[in-house]
VOBA-1610 file (N, C-alpha, C; in pm, whole numbers, padded with zeros to 5 digits, always signed):
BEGIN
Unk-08277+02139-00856Unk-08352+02243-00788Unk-08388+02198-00648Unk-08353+02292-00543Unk-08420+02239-00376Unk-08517+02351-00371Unk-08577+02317-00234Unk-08647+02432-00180Unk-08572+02448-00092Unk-08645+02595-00036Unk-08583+02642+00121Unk-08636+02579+00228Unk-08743+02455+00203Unk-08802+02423+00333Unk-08773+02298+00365Unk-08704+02300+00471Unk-08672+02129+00556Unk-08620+02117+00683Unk-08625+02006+00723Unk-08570+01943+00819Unk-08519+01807+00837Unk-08407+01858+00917Unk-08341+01708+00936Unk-08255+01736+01075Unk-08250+01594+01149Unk-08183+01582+01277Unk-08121+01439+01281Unk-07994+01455+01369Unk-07886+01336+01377Unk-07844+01305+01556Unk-07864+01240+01580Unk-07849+01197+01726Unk-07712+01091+01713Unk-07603+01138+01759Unk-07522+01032+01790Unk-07453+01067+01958Unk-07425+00899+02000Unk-07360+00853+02098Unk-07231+00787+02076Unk-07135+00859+02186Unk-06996+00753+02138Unk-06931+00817+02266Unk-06852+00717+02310Unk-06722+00747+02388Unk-06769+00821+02536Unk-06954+00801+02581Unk-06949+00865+02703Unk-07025+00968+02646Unk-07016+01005+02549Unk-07110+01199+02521Unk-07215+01152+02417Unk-07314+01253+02444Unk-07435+01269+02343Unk-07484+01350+02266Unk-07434+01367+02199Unk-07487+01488+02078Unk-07611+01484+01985Unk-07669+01572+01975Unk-07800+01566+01876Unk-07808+01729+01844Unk-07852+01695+01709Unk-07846+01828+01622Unk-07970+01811+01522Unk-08051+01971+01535Unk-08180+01958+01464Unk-08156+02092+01365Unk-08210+02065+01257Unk-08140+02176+01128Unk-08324+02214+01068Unk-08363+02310+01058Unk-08530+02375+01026Unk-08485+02456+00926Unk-08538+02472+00828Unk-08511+02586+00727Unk-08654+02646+00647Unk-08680+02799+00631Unk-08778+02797+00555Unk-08746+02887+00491Unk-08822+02951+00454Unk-08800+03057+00263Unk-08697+03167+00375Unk-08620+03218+00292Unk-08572+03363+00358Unk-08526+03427+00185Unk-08494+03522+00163Unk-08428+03600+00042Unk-08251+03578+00049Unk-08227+03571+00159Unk-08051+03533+00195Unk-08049+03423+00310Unk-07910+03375+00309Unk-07904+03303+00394Unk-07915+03377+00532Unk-07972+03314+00608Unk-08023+03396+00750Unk-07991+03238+00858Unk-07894+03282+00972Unk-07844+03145+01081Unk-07894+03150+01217Unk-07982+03089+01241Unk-08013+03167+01397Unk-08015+02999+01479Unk-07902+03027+01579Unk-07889+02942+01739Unk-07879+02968+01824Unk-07860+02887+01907Unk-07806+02927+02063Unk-07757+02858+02106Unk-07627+02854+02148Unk-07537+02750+02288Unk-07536+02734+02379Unk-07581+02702+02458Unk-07522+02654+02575Unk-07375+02726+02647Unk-07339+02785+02751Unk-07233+02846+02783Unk-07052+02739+02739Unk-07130+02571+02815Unk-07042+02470+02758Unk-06962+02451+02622Unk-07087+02452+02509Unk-07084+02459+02371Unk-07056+02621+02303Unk-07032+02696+02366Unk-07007+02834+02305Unk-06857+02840+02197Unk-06806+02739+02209Unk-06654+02768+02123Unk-06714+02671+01992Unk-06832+02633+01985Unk-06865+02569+01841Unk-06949+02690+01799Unk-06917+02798+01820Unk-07001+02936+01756Unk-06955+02930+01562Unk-06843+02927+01579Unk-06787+02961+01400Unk-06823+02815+01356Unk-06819+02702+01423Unk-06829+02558+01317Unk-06978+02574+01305Unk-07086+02608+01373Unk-07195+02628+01327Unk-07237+02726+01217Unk-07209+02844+01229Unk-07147+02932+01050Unk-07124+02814+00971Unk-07015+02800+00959Unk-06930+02697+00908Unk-06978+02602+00815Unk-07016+02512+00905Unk-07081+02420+00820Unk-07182+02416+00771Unk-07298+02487+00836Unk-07423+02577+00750Unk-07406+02591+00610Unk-07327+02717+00580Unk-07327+02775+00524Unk-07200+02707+00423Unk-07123+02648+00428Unk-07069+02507+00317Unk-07180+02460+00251Unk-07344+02403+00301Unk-07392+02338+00246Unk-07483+02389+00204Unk-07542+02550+00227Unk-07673+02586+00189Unk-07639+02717+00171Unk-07731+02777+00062Unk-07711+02895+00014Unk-07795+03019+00051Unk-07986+02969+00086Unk-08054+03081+00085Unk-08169+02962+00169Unk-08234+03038+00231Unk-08329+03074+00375Unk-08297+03093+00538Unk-08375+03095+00597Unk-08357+03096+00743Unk-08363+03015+00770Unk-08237+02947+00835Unk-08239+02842+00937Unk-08211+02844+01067Unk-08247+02734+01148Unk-08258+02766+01293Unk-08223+02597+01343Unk-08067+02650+01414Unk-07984+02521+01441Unk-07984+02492+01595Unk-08053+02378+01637Unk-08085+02350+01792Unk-07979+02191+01836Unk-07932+02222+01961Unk-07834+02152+01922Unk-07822+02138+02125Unk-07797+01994+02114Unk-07799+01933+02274Unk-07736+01821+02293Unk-07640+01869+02425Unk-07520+01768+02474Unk-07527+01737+02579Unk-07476+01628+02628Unk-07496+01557+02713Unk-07356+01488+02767Unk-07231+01485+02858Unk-07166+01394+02849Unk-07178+01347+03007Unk-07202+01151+02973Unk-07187+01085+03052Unk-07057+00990+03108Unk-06972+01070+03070Unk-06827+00985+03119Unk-06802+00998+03238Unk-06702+00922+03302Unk-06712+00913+03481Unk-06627+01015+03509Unk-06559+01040+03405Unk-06461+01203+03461Unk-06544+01318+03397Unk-06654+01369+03396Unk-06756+01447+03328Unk-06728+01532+03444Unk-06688+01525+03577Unk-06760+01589+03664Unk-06675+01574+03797Unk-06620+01668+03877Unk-06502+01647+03999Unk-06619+01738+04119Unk-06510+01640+04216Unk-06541+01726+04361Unk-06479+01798+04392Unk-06499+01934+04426Unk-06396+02011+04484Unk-06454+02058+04664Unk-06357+02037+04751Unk-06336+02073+04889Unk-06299+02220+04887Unk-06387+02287+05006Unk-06399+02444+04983Unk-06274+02396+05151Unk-06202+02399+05207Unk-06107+02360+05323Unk-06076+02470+05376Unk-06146+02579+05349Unk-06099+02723+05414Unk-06246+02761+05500Unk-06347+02724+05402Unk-06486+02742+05473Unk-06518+02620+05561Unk-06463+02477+05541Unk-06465+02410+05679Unk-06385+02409+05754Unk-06274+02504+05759Unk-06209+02509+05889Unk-06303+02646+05938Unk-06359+02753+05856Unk-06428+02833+05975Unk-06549+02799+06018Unk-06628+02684+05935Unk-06725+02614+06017Unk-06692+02525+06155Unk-06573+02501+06120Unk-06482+02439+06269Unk-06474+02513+06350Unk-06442+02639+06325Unk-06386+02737+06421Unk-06499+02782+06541Unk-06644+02788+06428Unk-06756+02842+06496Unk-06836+02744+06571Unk-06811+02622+06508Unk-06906+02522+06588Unk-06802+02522+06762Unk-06700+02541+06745Unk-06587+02522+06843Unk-06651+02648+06918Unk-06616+02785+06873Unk-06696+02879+06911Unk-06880+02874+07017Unk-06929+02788+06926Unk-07042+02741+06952Unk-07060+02663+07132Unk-06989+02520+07086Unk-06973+02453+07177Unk-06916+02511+07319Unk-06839+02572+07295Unk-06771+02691+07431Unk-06905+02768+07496Unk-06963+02827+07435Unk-07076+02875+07476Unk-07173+02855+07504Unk-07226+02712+07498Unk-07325+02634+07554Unk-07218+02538+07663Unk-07140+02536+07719Unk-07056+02463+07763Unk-07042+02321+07715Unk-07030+02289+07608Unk-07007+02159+07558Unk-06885+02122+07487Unk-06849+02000+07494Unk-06726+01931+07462Unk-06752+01948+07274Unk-06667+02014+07150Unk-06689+02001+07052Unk-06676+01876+06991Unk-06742+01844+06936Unk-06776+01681+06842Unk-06787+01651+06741Unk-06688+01679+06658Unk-06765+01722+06493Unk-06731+01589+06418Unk-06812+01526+06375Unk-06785+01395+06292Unk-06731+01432+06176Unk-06662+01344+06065Unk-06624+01401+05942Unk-06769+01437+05867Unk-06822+01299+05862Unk-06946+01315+05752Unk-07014+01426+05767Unk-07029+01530+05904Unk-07079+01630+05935Unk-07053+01756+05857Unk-06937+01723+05828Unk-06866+01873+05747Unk-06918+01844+05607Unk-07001+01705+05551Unk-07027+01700+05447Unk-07127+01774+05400Unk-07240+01757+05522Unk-07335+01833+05496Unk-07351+01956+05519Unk-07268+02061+05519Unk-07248+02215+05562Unk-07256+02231+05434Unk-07370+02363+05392Unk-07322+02387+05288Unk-07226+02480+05249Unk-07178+02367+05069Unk-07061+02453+05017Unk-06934+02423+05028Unk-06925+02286+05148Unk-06804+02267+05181Unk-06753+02149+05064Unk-06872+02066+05002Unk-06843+02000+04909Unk-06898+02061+04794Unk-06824+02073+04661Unk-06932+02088+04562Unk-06907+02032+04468Unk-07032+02011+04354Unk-06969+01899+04214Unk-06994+02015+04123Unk-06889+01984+04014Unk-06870+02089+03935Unk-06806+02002+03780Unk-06842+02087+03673Unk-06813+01997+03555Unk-06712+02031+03546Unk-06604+01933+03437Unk-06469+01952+03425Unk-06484+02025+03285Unk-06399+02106+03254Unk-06381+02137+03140Unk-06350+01992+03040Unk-06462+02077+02925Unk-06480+01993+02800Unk-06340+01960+02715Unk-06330+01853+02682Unk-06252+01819+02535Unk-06306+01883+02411Unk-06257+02012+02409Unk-06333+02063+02263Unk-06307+01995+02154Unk-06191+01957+02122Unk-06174+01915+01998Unk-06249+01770+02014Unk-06254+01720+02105Unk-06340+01558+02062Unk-06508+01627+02054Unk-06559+01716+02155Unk-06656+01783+02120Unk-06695+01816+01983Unk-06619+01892+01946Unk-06624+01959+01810Unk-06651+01851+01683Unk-06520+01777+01712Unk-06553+01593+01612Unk-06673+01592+01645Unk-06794+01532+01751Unk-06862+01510+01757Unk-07027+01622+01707Unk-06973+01706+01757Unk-07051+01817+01699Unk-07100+01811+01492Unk-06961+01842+01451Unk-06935+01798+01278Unk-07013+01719+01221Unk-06984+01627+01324Unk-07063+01516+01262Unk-07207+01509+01266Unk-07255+01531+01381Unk-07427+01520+01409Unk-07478+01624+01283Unk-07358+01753+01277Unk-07410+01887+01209Unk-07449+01841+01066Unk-07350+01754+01015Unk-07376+01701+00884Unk-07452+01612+00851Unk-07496+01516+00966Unk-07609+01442+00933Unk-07755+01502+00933Unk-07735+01607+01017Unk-07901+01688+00998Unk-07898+01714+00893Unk-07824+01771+00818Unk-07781+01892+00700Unk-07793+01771+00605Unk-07762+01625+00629Unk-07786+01571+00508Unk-07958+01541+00460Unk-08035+01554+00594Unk-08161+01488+00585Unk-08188+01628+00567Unk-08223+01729+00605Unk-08243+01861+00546Unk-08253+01878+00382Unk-08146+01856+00376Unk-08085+01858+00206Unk-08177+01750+00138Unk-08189+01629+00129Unk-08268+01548+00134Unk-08389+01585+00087Unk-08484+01652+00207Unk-08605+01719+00176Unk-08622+01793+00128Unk-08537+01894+00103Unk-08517+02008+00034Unk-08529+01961-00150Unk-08438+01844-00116Unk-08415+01809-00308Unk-08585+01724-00353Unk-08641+01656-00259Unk-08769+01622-00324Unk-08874+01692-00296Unk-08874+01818-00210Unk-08986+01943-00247Unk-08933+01994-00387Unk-08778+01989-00394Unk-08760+02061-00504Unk-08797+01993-00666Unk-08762+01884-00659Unk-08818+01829-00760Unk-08971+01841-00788Unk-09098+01848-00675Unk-09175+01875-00725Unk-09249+02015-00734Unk-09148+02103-00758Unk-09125+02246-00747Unk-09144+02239-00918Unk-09011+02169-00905Unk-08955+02228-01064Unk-09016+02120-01142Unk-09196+02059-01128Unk-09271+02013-01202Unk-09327+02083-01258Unk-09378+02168-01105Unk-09495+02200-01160Unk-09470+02334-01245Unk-09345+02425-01179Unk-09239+02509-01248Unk-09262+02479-01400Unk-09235+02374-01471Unk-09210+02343-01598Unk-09354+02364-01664Unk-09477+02297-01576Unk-09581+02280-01622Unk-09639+02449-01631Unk-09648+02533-01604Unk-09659+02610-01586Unk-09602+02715-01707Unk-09463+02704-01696Unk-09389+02779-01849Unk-09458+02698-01912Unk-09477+02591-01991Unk-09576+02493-02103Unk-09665+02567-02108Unk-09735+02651-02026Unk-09886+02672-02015Unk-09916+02783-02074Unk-09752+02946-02042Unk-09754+03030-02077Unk-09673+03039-02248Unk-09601+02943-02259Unk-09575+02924-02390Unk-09664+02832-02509Unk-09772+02780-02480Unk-09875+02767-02566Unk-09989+02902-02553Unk-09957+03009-02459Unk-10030+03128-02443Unk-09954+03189-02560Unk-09833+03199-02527Unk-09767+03271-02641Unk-09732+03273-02818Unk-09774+03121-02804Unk-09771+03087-02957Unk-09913+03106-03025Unk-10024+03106-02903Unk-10151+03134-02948Unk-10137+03293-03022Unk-10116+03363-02905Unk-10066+03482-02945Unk-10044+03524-03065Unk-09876+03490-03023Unk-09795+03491-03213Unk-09868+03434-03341Unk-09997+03387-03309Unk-10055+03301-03426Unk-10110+03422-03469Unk-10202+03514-03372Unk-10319+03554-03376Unk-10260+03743-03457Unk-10174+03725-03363Unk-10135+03893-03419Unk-10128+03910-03533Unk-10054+03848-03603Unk-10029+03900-03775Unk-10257+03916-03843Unk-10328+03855-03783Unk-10488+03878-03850Unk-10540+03999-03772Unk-10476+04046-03639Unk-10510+04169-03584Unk-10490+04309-03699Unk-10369+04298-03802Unk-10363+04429-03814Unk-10483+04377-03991Unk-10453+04259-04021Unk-10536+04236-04139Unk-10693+04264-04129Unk-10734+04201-04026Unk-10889+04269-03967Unk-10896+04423-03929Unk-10844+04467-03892Unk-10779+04635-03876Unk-10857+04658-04022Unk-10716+04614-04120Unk-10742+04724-04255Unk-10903+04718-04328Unk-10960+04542-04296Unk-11093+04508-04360Unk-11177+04611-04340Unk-11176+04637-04161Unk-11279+04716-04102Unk-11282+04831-04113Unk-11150+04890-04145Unk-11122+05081-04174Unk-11183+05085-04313Unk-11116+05005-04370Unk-11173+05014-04522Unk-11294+05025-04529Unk-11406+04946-04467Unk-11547+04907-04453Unk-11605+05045-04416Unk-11558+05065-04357Unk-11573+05192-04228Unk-11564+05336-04309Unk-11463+05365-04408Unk-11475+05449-04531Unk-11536+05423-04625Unk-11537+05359-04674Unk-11612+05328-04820Unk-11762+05396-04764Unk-11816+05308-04656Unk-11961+05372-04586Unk-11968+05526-04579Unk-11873+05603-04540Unk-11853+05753-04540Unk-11843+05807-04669Unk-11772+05728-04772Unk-11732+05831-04862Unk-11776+05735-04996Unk-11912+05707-04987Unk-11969+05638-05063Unk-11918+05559-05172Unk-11777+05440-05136Unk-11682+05332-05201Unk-11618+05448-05230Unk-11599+05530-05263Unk-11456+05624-05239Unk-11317+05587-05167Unk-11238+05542-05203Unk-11122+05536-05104Unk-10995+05551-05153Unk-10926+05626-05058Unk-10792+05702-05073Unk-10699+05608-05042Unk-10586+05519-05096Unk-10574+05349-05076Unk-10467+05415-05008Unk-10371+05559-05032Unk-10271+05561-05013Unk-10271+05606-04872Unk-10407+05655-04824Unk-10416+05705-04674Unk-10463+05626-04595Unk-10530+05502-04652Unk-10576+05369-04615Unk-10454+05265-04525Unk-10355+05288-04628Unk-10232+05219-04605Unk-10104+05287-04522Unk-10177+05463-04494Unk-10089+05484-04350Unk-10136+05467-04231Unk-10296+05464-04228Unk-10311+05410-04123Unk-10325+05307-04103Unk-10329+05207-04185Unk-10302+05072-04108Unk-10138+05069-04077Unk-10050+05107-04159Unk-09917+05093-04103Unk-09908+05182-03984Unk-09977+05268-03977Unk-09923+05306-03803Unk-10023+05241-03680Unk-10062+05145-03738Unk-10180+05108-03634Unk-10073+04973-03636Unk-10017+04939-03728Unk-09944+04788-03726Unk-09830+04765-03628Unk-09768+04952-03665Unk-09636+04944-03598Unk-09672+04994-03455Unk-09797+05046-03401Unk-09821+05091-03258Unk-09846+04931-03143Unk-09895+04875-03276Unk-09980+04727-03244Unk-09861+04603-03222Unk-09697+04645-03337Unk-09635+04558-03313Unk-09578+04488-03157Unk-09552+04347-03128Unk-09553+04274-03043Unk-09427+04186-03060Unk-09391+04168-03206Unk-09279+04063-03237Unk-09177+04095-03151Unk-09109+04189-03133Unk-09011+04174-03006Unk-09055+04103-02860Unk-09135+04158-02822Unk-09201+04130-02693Unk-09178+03928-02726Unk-09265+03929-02806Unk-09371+03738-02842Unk-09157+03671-02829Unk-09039+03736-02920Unk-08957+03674-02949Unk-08868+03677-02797Unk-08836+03777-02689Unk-08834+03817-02574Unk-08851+03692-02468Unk-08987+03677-02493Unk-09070+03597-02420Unk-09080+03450-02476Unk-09066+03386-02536Unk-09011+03270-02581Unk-08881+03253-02565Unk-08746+03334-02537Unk-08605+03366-02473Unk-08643+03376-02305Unk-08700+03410-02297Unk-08685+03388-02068Unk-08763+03273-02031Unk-08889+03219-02126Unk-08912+03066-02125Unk-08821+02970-02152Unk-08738+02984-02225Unk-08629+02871-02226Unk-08532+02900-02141Unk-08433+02983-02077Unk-08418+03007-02032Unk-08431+02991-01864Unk-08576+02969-01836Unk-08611+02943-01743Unk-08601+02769-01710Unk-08658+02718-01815Unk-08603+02543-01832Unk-08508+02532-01823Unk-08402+02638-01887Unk-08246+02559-01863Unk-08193+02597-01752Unk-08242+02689-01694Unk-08200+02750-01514Unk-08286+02607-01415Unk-08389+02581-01486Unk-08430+02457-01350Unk-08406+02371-01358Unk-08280+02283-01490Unk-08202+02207-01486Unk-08099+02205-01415Unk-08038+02315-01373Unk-07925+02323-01330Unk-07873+02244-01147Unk-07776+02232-01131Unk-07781+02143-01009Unk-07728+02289-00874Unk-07688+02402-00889Unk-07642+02498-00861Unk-07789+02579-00824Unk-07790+02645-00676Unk-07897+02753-00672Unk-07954+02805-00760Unk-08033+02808-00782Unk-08122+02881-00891Unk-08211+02982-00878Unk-08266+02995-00729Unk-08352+03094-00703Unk-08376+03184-00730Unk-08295+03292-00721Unk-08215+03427-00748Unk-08282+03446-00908Unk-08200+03360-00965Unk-08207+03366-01106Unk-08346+03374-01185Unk-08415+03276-01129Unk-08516+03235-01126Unk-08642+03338-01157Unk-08599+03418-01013Unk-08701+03530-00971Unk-08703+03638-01084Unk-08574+03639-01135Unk-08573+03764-01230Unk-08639+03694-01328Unk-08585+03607-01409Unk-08650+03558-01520Unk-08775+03585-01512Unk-08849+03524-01414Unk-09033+03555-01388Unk-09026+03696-01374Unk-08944+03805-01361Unk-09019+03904-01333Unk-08981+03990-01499Unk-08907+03936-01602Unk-08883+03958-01701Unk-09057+03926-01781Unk-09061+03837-01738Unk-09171+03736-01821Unk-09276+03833-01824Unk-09323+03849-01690Unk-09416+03945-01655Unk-09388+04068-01737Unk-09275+04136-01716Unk-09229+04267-01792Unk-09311+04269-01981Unk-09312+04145-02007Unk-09316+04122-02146Unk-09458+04109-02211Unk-09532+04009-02082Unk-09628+03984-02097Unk-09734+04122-02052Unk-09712+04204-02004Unk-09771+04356-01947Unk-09724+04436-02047Unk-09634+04446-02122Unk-09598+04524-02259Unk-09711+04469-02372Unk-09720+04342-02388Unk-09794+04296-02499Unk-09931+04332-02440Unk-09979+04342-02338Unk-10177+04387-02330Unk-10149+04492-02320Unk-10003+04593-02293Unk-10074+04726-02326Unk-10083+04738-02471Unk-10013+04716-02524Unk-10058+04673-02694Unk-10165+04601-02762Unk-10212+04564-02676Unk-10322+04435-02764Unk-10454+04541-02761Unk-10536+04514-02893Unk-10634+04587-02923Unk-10705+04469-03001Unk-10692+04372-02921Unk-10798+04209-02986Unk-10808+04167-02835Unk-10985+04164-02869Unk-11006+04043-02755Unk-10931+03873-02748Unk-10911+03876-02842Unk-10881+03680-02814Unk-10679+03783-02737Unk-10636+03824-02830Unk-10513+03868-02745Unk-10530+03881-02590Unk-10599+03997-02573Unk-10614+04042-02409Unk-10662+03904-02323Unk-10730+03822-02404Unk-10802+03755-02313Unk-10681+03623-02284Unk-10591+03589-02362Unk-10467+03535-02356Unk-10385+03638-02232Unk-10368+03724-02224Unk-10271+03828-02181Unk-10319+03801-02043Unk-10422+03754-02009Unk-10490+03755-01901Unk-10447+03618-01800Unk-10462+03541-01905Unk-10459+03439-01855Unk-10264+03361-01834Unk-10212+03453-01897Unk-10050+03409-01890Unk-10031+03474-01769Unk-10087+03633-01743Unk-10092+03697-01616Unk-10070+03582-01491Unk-10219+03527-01526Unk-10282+03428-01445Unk-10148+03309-01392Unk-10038+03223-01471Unk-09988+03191-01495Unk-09848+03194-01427Unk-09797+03356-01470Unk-09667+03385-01393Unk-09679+03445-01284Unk-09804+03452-01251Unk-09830+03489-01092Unk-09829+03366-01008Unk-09854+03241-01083Unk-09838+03120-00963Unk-09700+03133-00971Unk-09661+03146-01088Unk-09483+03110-01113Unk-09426+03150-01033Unk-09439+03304-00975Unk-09370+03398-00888Unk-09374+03323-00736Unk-09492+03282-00726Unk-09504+03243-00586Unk-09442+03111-00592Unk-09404+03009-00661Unk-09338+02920-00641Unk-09228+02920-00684Unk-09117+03037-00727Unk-09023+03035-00741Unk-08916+03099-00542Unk-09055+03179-00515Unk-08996+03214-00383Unk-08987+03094-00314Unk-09038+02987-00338Unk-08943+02905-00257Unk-08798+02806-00273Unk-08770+02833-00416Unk-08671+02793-00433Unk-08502+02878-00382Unk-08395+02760-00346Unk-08315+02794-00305Unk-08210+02880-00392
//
């Protein structure tokens, strides 16, 4: 079991370039990818998809990612030789008109602007890209990482929790079968007083059977001991589970809200209450699983 929440970042240097890659993830319902490139880095648009989404299944993540290359061919001069010959033309121009001899040093044309400019060379994508892969997967491993020991203590307290609602439920299942037996004591009690020990056993015994079968729960109690296990053997699993997860808890709930509309015993309701109590943390800590 992981969670959706982590981080991890990989800084590597090699060969002149610098790459570093930072990987954030928190709860989302689907996988959700959000970056931005750099105009340089824009052709690593699909390897960022890519490899994301190879390693992770569900939240929002947000991939930040910064390059640097220091190699001595990173970067050329280019001579604009059309705009210093018409800076020639005009200083020449110039000089004529103040009557002076023109004088133009070289280094002079250096400083005109525009006549020199530095400009980056186009990138080696594919050594880029190598380098990219790689940083991408080392975030993604420390990500993953954190993800697996929030998740482990996810799917503690996860466990502790079903324990909590399945000793609710066996309380339960204990208790129901004396609900409809206290039923018949008290109807009985309850006539005899009216019809002075008079009693009609055979009308006695339809209404407790329709009070038994309005009252029955055994599906529900057997239901609900099936999406508790169930749920243990889904947070074993090494495969996303989230998804799965969520329904199960919202089954649970389904089962456990069927049985208090049925329950007509305080010790029941007051159980019903407290499993409530129960798969409502469940719910909220299953949304963070992946």
């Amino acid at each position: 079991m992981k969670s959706m929440t982590g981080y991890g970042r990989c800084h590597i240097e090699e060969d002149g370039r610098e790459m570093t890659v930072e990987v954030k993830s928190v709860n989302h319902r689907f996988l959700d990818i959000s970056y931005r490139l750099s105009r340089t880095l824009s052709f690593l648009d699909d390897a960022v998809r890519k490899g994301v989404s190879a390693r992770l299944a569900r939240g929002h993540v947000d991939v930040f990612v910064s390059y640097a290359n220091h190699r001595q061919d990173a970067k050329e001069v280019r001579v604009d030789t059309a705009l210093a010959m018409a800076y020639r033309q005009a200083l020449i121009e110039l000089a004529a008109a103040v009557g002076k001899e023109p004088e133009i040093p070289l280094e002079d044309y250096t400083r005109l602007p525009d006549v020199l400019t530095v400009q980056e060379k186009e990138e080696d994508q594919q050594a880029v890209r190598a380098l990219f892969e790689r940083a991408l997967e080392g975030a993604l491993d420390g990500l993953i990482g954190m993800r697996e020991q929030e998740g482990e203590r996810m799917c503690e307290d996860i466990l502790e929790k079903i324990g909590n609602i399945e000793r609710l439920r066996d309380g339960i299942a204990e208790r129901a079968p004396l609900v409809v037996c206290e039923y018949r004591d008290k109807l009985q009690q309850r006539i005899a007083a009216l019809t002075e020990g008079e009693i009609d056993e055979a009308r006695l015994m339809t209404e407790v059977a329709i009070f038994a079968d309005r009252a029955a729960i055994d599906e529900e109690l057997v239901r609900l001991k099936s999406h508790a296990a169930a749920i243990r053997e889904t947070a074993a699993l090494a495969e996303p589970v989230g998804r799965k997860l969520d329904f199960l808890v919202q089954e649970l709930n389904r089962e456990v809200n069927t049985i208090g509309s049925k329950a007509s015993d305080t010790a029941i309701a007051q159980a019903v209450v407290s499993a409530k109590g129960e798969i409502e943390k469940l719910r909220e800590q299953v949304q963070n699983v992946e």
